[in-house]
C-alpha positions as CSV (number, residue, x, y, z in Angstrom):
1,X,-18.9,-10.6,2.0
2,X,-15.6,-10.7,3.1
3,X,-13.9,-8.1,0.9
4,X,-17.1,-6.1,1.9
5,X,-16.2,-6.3,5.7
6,X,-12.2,-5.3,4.3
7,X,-13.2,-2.7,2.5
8,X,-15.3,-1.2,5.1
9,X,-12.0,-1.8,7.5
10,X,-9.9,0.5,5.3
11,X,-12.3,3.4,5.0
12,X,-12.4,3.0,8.6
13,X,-8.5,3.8,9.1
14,X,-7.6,6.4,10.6
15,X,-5.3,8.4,8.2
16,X,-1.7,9.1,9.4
17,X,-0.1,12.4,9.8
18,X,2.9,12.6,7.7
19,X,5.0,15.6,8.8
20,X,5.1,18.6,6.5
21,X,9.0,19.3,6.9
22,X,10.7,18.2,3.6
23,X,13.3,15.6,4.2
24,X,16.3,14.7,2.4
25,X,17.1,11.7,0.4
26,X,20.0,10.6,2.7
27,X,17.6,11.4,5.7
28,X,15.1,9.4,4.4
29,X,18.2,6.6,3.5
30,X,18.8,6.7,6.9
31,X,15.0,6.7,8.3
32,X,14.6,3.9,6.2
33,X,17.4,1.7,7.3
34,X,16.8,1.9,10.8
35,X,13.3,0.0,10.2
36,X,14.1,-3.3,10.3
37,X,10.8,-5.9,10.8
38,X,8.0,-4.9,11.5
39,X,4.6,-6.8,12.9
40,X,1.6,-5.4,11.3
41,X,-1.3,-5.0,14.8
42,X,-4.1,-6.8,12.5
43,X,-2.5,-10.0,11.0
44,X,0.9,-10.6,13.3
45,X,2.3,-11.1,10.2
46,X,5.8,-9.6,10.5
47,X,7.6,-7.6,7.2
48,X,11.3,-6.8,6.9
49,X,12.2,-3.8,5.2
50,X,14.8,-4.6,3.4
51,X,17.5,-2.5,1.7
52,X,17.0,-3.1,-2.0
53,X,13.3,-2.1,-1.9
54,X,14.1,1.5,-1.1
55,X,14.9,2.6,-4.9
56,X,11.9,1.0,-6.5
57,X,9.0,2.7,-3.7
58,X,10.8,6.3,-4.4
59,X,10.3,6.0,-8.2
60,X,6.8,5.4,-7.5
61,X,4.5,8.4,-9.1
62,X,3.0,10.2,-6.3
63,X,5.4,9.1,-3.4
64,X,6.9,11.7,-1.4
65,X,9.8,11.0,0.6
66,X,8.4,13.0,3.5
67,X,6.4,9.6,3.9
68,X,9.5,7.5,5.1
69,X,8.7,8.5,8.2
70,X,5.5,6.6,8.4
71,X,6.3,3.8,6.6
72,X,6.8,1.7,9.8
73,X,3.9,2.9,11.5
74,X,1.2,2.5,8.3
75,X,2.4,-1.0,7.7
76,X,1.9,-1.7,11.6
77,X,-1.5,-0.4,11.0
78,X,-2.5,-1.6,7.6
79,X,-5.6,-3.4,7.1
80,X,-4.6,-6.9,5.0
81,X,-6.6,-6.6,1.5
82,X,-5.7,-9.5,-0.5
83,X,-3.0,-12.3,-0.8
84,X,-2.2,-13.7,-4.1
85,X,0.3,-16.8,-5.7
86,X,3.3,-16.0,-7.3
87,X,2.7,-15.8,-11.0
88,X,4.8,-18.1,-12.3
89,X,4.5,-17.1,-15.9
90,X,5.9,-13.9,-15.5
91,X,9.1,-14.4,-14.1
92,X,10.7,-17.8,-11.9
93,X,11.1,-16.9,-7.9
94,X,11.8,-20.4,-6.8
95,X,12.1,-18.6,-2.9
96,X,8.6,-16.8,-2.9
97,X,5.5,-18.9,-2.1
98,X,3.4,-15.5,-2.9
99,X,2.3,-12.0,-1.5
100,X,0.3,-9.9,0.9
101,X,-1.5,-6.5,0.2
102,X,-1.7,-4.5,3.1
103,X,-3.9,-0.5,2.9
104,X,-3.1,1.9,5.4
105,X,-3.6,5.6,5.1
106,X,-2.1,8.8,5.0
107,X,-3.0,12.5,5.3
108,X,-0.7,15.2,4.4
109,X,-1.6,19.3,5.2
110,X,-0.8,21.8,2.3
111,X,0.4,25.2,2.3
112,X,-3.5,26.3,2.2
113,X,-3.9,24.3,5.5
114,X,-6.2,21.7,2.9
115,X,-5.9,17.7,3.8
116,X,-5.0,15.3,1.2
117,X,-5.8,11.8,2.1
118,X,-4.0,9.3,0.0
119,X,-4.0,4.9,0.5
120,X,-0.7,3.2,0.9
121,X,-0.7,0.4,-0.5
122,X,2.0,-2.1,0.6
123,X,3.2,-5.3,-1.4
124,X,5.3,-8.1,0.4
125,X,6.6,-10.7,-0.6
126,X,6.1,-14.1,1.4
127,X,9.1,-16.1,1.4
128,X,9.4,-20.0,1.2
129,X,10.7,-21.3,4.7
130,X,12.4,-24.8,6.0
131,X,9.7,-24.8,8.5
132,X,5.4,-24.9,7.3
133,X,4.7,-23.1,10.6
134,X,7.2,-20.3,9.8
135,X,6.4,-17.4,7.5
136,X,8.9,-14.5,6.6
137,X,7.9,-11.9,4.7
138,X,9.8,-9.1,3.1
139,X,8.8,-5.5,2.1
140,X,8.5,-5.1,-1.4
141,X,6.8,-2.2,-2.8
142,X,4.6,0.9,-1.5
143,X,2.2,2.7,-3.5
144,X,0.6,5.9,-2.8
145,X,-2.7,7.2,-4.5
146,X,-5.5,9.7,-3.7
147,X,-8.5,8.3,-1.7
148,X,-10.7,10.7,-3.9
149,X,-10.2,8.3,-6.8
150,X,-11.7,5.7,-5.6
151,X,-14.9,7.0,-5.1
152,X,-16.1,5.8,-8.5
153,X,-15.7,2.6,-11.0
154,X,-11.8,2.5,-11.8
155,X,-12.5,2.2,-15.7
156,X,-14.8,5.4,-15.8
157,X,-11.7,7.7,-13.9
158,X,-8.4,6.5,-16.2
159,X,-8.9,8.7,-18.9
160,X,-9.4,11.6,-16.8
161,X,-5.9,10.8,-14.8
162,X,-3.8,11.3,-18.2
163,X,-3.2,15.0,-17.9
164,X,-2.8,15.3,-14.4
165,X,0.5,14.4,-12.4
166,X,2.1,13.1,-9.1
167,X,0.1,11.1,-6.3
168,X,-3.4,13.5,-7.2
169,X,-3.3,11.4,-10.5
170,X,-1.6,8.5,-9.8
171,X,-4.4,5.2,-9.5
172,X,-3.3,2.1,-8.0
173,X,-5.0,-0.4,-10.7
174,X,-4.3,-2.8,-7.8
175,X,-6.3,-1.4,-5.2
176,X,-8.8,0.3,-8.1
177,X,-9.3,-3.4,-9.2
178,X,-10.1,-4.6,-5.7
179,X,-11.8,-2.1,-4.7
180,X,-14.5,-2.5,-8.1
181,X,-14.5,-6.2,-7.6
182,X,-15.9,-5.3,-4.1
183,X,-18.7,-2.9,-5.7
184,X,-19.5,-5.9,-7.9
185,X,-20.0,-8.6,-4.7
186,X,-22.1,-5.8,-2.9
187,X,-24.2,-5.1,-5.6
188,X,-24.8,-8.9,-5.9
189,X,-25.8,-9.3,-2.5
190,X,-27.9,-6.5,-2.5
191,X,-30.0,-7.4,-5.4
């Protein structure tokens, strides 16, 4: 029940105008830089945002710079989804004790006046601390997808992605995965 009671707290969010003006990549540098920690309202866990993870969320498919501006605000907002260990069989980070998956949500307004709502999905990684009590966090990676794609079973929409581009195609097999293991627990419960 509890990813039910999560899942029903993202749909809930209230998507966040991002501003239509284009912005420019030192602008959004510059936007970015200036963010510094943030708390997120729901968990009080606080994120830096720290320099080096500004390259990888713009090579993201679908994210639009224009979106820099609310990065501060949809992390301070974002509902917390999942946490997971470190995998240690991928690669060694002998200073990460895991991560946090926050969803907020985004609208944008076209030039035909049509919304887009789109999930952000934040990764941070939580960072191992002299102190238990302490927890430090540090931005990692956003990802930006199409609410619309989640309406269904992940597995039955990939092949249909394939020949379209940018955020309208671009499925966050994260979020898809947690999203379909929640269908599964409902259904159970409800049967």
């Amino acid at each position: 029940m509890q990813n039910f009671n999560i899942v029903e707290k993202i749909k809930n969010l209230k998507p966040l105008k991002v501003a239509e003006q284009e912005l420019l990549m030192e602008d959004a540098w510059e936007i970015y830089t200036r963010i510094g920690t943030i708390q997120n309202e729901n968990t009080g866990q606080n994120a830096t945002f720290v320099n080096n993870a500004f390259d990888k969320i713009i090579r993201h498919t679908g994210f639009d710079l224009r979106i820099i501006r609310k990065l501060a605000v949809a992390y301070q907002k974002a509902i917390l989804a999942w946490t997971e260990p470190v995998n240690k069989s991928h690669k060694e980070h002998p200073n990460f004790v895991g991560y946090s998956n926050y969803v907020s949500k985004i609208f944008f307004t076209d030039k035909q006046k049509n919304v887009k709502i789109y999930y952000i999905r934040f990764t941070l990684q939580n960072l191992k601390t002299k102190l238990k009590t302490e927890q430090r966090s540090q931005f990692h990676s956003a990802y930006v997808s199409n609410v619309e794609l989640y309406k269904e079973d992940a597995s039955a929409i990939f092949p249909a992605l394939a020949v379209r581009r940018g955020a309208e195609a671009s499925l966050d097999k994260r979020l898809a995965q947690f999203f379909d293991k929640s269908r599964e627990i409902t259904k159970g419960v409800q049967t």
